[in-house]
C-alpha positions in Angstrom: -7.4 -37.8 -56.0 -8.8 -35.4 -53.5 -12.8 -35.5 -53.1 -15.6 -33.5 -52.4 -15.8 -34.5 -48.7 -12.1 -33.9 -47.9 -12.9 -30.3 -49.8 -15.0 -29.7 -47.3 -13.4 -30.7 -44.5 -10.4 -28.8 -45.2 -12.4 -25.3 -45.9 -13.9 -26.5 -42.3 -10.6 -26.9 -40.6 -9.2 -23.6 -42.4 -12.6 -21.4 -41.4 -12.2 -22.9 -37.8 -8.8 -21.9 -37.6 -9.2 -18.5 -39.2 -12.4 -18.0 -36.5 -10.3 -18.8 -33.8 -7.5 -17.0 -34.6 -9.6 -13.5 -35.0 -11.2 -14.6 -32.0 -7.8 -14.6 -30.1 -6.6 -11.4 -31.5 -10.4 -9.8 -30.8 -10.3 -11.4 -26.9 -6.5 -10.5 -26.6 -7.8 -6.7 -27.8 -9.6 -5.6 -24.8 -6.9 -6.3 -22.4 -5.0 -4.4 -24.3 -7.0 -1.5 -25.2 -7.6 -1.6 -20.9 -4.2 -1.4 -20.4 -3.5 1.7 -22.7 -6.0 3.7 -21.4 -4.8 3.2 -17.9 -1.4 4.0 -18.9 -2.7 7.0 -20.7 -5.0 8.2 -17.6 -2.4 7.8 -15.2 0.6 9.4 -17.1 2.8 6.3 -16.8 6.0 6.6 -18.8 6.6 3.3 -19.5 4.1 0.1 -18.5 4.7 -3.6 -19.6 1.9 -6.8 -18.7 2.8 -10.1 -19.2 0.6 -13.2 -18.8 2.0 -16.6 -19.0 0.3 -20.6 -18.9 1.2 -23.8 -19.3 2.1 -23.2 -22.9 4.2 -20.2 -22.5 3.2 -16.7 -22.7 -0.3 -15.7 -23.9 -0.4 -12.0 -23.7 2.2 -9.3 -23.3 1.6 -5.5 -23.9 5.0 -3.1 -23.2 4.2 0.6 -24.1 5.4 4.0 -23.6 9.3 4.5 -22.9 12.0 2.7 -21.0 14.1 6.2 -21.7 12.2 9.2 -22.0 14.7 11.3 -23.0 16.1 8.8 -26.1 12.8 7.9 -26.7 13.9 4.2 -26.4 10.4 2.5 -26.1 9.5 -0.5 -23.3 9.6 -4.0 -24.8 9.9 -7.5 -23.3 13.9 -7.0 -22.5 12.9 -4.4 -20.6 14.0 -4.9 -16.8 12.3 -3.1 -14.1 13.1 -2.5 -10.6 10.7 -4.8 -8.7 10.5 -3.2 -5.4 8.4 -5.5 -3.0 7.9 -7.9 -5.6 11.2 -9.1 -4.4 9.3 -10.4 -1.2 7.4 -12.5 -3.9 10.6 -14.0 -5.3 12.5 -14.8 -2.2 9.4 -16.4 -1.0 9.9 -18.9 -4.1 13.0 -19.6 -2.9 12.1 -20.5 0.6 9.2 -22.4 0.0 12.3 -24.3 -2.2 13.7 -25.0 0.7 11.3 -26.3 2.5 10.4 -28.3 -0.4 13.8 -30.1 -0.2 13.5 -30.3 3.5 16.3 -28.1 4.3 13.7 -25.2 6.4 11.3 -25.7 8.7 9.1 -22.4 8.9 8.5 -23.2 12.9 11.5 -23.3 13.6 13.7 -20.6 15.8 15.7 -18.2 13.5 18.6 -18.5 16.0 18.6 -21.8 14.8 19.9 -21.2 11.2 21.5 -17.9 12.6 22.7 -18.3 16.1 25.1 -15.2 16.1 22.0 -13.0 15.7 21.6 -10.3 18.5 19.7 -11.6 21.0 16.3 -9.9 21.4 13.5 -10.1 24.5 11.2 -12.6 22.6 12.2 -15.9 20.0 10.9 -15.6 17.3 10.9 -18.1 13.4 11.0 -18.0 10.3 6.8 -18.2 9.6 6.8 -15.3 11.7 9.2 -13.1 9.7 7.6 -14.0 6.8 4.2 -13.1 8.0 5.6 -9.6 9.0 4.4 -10.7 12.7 8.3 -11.2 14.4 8.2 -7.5 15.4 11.3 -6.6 12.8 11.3 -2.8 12.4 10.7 -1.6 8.5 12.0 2.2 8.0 10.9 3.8 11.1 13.2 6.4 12.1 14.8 5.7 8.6 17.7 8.6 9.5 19.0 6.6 12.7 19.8 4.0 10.4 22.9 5.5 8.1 21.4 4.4 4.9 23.5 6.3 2.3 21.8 5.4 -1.3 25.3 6.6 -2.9 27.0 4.5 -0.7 29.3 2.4 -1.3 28.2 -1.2 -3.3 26.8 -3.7 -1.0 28.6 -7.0 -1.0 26.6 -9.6 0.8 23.7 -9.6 2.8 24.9 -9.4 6.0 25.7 -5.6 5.2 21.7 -5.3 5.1 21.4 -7.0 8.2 23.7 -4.9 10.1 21.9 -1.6 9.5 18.6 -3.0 12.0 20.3 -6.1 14.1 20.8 -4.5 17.0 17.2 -2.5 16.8 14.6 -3.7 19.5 11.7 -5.6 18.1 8.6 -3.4 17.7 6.3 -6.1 20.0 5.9 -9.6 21.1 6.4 -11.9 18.3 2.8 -13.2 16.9 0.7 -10.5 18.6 1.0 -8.0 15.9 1.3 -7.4 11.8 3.4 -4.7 11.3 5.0 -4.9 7.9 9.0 -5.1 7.6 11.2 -4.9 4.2 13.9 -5.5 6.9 12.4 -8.8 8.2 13.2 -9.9 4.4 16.5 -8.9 4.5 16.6 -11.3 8.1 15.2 -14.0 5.7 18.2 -13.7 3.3 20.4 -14.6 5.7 18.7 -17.6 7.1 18.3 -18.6 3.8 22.2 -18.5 3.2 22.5 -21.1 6.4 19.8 -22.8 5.7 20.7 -23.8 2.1 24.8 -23.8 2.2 25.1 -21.1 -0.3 25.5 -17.4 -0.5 21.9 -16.1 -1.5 22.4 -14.7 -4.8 23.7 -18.1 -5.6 20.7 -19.2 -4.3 18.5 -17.0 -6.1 20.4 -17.2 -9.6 20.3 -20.7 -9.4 16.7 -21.2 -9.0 15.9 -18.3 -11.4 18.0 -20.4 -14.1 16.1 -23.3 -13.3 12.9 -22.2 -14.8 14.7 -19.9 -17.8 14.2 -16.8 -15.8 17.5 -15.3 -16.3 17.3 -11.6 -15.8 15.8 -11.8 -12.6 18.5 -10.6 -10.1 19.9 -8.7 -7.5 20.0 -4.5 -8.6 24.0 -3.9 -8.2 24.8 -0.7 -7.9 28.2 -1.1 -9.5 27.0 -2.8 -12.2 24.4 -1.0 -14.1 22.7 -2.6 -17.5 21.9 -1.2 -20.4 17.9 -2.8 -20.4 17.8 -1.6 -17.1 14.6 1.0 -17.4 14.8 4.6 -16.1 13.0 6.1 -13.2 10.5 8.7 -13.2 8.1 10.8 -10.5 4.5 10.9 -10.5 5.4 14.4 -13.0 6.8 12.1 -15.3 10.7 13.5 -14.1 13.5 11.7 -14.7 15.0 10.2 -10.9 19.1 9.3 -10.1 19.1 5.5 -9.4 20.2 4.9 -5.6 21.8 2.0 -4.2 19.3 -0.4 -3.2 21.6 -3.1 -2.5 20.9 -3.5 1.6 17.5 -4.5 0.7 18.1 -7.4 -2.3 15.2 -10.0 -0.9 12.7 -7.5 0.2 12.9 -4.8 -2.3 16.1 -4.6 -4.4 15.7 -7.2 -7.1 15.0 -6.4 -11.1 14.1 -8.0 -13.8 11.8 -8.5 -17.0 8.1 -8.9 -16.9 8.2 -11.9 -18.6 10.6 -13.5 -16.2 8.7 -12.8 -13.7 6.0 -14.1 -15.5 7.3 -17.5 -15.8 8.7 -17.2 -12.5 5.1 -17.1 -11.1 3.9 -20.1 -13.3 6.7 -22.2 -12.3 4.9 -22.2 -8.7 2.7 -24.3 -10.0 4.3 -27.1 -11.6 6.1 -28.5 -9.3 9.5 -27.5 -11.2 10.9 -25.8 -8.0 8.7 -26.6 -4.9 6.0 -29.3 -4.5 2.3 -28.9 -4.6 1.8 -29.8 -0.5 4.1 -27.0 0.1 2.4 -24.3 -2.2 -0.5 -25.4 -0.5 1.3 -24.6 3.0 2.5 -21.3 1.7 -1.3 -20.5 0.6 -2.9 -20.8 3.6 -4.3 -17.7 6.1 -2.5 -16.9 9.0 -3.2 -16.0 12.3 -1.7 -14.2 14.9 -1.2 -15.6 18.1 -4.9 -14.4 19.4 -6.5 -16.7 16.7 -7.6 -13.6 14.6 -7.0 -14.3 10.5 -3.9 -11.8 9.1 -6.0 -9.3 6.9 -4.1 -7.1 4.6 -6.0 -4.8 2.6 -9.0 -6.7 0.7 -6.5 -10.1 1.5 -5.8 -12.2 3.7 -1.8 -12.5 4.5 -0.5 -15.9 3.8 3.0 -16.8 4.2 5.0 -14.6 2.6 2.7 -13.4 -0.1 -1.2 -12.2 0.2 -4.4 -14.2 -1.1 -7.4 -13.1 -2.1 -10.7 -14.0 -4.4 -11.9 -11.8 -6.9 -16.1 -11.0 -7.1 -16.1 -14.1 -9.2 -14.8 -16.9 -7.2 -11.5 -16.6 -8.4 -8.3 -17.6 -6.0 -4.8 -15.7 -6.8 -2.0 -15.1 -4.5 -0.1 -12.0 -5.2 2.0 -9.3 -3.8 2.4 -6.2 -4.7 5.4 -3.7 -4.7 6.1 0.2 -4.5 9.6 2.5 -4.6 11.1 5.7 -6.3 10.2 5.0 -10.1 8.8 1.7 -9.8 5.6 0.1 -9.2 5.0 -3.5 -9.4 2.6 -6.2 -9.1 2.5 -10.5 -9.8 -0.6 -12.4 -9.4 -0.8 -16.2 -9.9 -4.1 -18.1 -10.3 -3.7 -21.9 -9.3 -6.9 -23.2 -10.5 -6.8 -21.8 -14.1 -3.0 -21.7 -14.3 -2.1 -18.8 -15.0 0.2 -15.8 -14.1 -0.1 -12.2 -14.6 2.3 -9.5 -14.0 2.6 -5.9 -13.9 5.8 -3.4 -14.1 6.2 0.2 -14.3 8.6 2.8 -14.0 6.8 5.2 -12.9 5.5 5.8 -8.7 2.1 6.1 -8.9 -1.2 5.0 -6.9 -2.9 1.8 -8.2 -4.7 -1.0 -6.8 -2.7 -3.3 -8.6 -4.4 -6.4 -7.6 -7.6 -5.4 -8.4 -6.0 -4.5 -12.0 -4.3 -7.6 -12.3 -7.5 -10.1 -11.9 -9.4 -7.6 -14.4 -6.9 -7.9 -17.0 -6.9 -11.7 -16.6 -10.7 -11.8 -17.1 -10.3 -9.6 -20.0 -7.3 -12.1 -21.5 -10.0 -14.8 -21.2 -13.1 -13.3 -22.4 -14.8 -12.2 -25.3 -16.3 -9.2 -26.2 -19.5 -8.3 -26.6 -19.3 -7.5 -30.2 -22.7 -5.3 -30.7 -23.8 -2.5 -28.6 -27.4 -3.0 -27.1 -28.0 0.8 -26.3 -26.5 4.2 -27.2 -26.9 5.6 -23.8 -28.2 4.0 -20.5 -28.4 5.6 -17.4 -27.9 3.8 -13.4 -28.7 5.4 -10.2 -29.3 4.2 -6.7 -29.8 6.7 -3.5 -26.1 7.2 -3.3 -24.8 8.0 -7.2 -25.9 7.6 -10.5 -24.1 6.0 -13.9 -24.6 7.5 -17.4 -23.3 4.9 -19.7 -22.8 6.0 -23.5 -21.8 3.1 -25.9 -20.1 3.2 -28.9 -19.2 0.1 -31.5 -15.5 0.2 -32.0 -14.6 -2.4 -35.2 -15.8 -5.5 -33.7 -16.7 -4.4 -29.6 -18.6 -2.5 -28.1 -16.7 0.4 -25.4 -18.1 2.5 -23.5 -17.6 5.7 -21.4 -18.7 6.0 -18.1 -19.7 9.5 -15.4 -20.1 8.6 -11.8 -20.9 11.2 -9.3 -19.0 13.5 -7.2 -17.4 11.2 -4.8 -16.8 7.9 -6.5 -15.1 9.7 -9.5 -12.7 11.9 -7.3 -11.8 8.4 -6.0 -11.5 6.9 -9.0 -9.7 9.6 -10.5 -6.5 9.7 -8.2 -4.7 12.9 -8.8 -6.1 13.4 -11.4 -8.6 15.6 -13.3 -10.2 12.8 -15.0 -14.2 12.6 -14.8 -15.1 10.2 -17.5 -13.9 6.8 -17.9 -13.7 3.9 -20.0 -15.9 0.7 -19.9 -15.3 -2.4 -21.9 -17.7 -5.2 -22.0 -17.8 -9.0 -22.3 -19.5 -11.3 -24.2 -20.5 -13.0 -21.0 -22.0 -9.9 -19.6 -18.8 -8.8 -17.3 -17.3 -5.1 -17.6 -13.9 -3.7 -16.8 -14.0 -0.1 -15.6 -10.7 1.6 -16.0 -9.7 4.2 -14.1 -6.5 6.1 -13.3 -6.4 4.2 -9.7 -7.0 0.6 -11.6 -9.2 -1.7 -13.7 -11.9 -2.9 -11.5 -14.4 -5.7 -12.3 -18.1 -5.2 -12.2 -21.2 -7.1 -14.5 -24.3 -5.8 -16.5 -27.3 -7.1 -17.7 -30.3 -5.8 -18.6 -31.5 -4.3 -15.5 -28.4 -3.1 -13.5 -24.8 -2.0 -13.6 -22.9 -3.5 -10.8 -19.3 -2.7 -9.5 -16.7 -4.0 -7.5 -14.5 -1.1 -6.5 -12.0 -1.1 -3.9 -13.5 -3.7 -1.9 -17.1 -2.3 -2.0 -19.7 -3.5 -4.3 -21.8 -0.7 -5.7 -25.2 -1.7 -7.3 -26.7 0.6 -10.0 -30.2 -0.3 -11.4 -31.4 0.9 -14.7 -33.5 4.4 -13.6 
């Protein structure tokens, strides 16, 4: 017989669960709501964003088209061409082989390939994967006989040959100067190094953590959930052959492959915690002076940065005709976030990516405090209006002259979209990105770019 107390205890466990479950779908909302509206603003044909724990996934958003002209719409088999995200992945496997004790990053590249051209400086492995060795990237792109209709590449020694006998651009150390080719340098070493041709390599480490689709683009072997490519104008492109460049720029996959691909960094399932920490660390060139990239600092292989909230996430982004790309991983809370597109277009993508994970995590503020509030400083001013949307509060923001052609891109866009948290954070999303920022009774403040702008209630 079932009494009053265990009555109540079930209608607590069942209202518990029913809160918690509206509060998911309610958090989960204004990441999503962010993403569509920077989809929308920046005239992306197709986007997909995956985030993915300990647990497995907990959040994914595909929209828009993988086909334009079928109308056949992104969704989580959707593969994208990862451009420079590919750095991020053969980093992975690298860092494996260090794990294992099969690399050491210090080390001479003419000792895992001693048949390469000799050049005026030595040069290793940490150096090529720093982009400090002095490997050209596409300068004077013509001289090298790159035919995207070519011919399928076979191995990735065909990659190599189109820059090995190039002169490095500087002394070894002295100098960042980024290199897709220096990648492609890396490939091969890695082949030596681990015994194995490197697409072996790769397929058997992307297997290891369920990450199947992640692989090299073949030109000769096209797939059907392969997305299409499109121009800024929303065109349709032709699909070259990208197959010189697999490590540094010529793998595709899903986003949530590359999700979990990201999260397996962190549990020790393919490399070992000492050496994430190795590959996490700044790096200097040979004056002493820290590697800065952008608003990061360059680590080895990939890019680290914190976000205005204390926040630590390594990341790399990645660019190319009809595709756009972008992985961050966040040690601390576990987490990875990824972004894919197949559309070109101008994005601060790792901005985006931390302001999407604080709007995965967050609530929203559920109750609008004012209908219109306006910022200003001696610089700009801020005209907030609010509106209550269902449950959240959204809000639209102007800026002046300056900050909003910035924000804008190339586009005409003047007003734009402001969500709120329950903790008092905001996400401004803009055509260019989703930037972080707080607000609280006396001012609006926002990290854009790498430059904090402070707007106190007029």
């Amino acid at each position: 017989m079932v009494n009053n107390k265990s009555i109540c205890l079930l209608v607590l466990v069942i209202t518990t669960l029913f809160n918690t479950a509206n509060g998911a779908v309610a958090q989960h909302a204004l990441a999503d709501i962010a993403l569509a509206e920077l989809r929308e603003s920046a005239n992306l044909v197709g986007l997909a964003a995956v985030s993915y724990n300990q647990q497995g996934e907990k959040w994914s958003h595909y929209l828009g088209y993988a086909d334009k002209s079928t109308k056949l719409g992104v969704s989580a088999t959707t593969e994208f061409r990862y451009a420079s995200v590919s750095k991020f992945v053969t980093t992975g496997l690298l860092a494996e082989l260090v794990s294992e004790g099969k690399m050491d990053l210090d080390k001479s590249i003419y000792s895992y390939i001693p048949d390469y051209p000799k050049k005026d400086y030595d040069f290793t492995v940490r150096q090529l994967l720093t982009h400090t060795a002095g490997i050209p990237h596409y300068q004077g792109l013509h001289d090298y006989n790159i035919d995207n209709r070519a011919e399928p590449y076979e191995n990735v020694q065909q990659g190599v040959s189109l820059f090995e006998n190039r002169s490095l651009l500087h002394k070894p150390g002295s100098e960042y100067r980024y290199s897709s080719f220096a990648f492609n340098l890396l490939s091969l070493v890695i082949e030596n190094a681990g015994k194995k041709p490197f697409l072996n390599q790769l397929s058997d480490m992307t297997m290891a953590v369920n990450a199947p689709s992640i692989k090299a683009e073949k030109f000769d072997e096209p797939r059907v959930s392969w997305s299409k490519l499109y121009d800024t104008a929303g065109n349709s492109l032709e699909r070259g052959n990208i197959g010189y460049k697999w490590a540094g720029g010529g793998l595709v996959g899903s986003a949530s492959d590359l999700a979990k691909f990201g999260l397996s960094l962190l549990t020790d399932s393919i490399i070992k915690s000492a050496t994430l920490n190795q590959f996490n660390t700044p790096q200097k060139l040979a004056d002493g002076s820290e590697i800065k990239v952008s608003r990061s600092s360059m680590a080895v292989g990939w890019r680290i940065r914190e976000n205005r909230f204390g926040q630590e996430f390594f990341h790399h982004s990645g660019s190319m005709s009809g595709a756009r790309s972008h992985i961050s991983v966040f040690p601390k809370e576990n987490e990875s976030i990824v972004l894919l597109s197949n559309t070109q277009w101008s994005v601060a993508l790792d901005d985006t990516a931390a302001s999407l994970q604080m709007l995965i995590n967050s609530q929203p503020e559920q109750k609008c405090k004012f209908n219109v509030q306006t910022f200003g400083n001696e610089i700009s001013r801020a005209t907030l209006t609010f509106s209550q949307n269902k449950e959240m509060c959204i809000g639209d923001i102007k800026l002046g002259e300056k900050l909003t052609g910035t924000l804008a891109g190339n586009t005409a866009k003047t007003t734009f979209r402001m969500l709120f948290t329950a903790d008092n954070k905001v996400a401004l999303v803009a055509p260019i990105g989703i930037f972080q920022g707080t607000i609280n009774a006396n001012s609006l403040s926002l990290d854009i770019l790498d430059k904090l702008y402070e707007f106190p209630i007029k």
